[in-house]
C-alpha positions as CSV (number, residue, x, y, z in Angstrom):
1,X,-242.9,158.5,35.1
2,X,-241.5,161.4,33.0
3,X,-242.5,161.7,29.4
4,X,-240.8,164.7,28.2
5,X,-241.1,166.5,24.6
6,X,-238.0,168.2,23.5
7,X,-234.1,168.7,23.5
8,X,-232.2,166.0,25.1
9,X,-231.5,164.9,28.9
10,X,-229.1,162.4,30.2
11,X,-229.7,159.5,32.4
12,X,-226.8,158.4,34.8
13,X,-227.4,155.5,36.9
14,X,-225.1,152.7,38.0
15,X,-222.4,154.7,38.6
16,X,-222.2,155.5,35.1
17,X,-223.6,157.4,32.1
18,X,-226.5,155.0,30.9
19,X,-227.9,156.8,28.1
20,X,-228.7,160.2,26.1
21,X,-232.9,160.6,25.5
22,X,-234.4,162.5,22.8
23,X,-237.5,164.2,22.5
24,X,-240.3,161.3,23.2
25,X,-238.5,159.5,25.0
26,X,-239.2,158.7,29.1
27,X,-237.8,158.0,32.4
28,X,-239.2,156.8,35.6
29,X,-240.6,154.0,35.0
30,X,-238.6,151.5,37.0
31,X,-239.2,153.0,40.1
32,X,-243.2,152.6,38.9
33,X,-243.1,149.4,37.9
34,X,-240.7,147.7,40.7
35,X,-242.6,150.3,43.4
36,X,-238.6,150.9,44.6
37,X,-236.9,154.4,45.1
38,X,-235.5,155.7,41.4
39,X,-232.4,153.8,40.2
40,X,-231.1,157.4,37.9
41,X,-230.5,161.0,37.6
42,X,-231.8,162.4,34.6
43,X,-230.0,165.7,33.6
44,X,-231.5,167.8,30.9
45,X,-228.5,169.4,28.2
46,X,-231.2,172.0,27.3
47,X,-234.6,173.4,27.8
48,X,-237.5,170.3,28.2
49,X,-240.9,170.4,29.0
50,X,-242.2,167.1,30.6
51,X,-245.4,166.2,31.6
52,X,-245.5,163.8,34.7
53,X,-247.8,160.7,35.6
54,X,-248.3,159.3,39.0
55,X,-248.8,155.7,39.8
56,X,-252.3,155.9,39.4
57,X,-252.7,157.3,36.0
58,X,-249.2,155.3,35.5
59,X,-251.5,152.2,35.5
60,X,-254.4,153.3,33.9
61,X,-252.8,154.5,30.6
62,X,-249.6,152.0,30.4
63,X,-251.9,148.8,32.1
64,X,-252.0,147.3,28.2
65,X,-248.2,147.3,28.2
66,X,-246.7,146.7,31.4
67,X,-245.4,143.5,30.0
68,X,-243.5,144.9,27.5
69,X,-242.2,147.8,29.8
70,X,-241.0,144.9,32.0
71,X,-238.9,143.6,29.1
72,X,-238.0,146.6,28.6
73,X,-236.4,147.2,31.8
74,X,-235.0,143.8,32.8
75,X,-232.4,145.1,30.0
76,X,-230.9,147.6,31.7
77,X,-227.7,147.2,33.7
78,X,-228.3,146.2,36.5
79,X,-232.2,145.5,37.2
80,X,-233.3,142.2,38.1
81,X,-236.7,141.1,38.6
């Protein structure tokens, strides 16, 4: 999972553009949660500066949330639990 802290990036998935993100926003974290290969590109429009979180420390920090990440994601195009 990305987490990333300023500027913009696009995320293209699908076949199509999904989304723009702004600063505090974050990627990655289907592939985390579903343990499959990443479903995206991201594409930054300027200069970012992310930080990056394994599966490990994934788990640790986002363990009290993972159910509403789920949600989250089971609303994209395309992701089916």
């Amino acid at each position: 999972m990305i987490i990333y802290s300023y500027s913009e990036v696009t995320v293209d998935g699908f076949g199509k553009h999904n989304k723009t993100l702004t600063a505090g926003d974050y990627f990655g974290e289907v592939s985390l949660l579903l343990q499959v290969p990443r479903s995206a590109n991201v594409t930054a429009t300027d200069r970012v500066r992310c930080a990056r979180l394994d599966t490990v420390r994934f788990e640790r920090v986002f363990a009290p949330a993972m159910d509403v990440l789920k949600e989250r994601i089971a609303q994209y195009q395309g992701i089916h639990f």
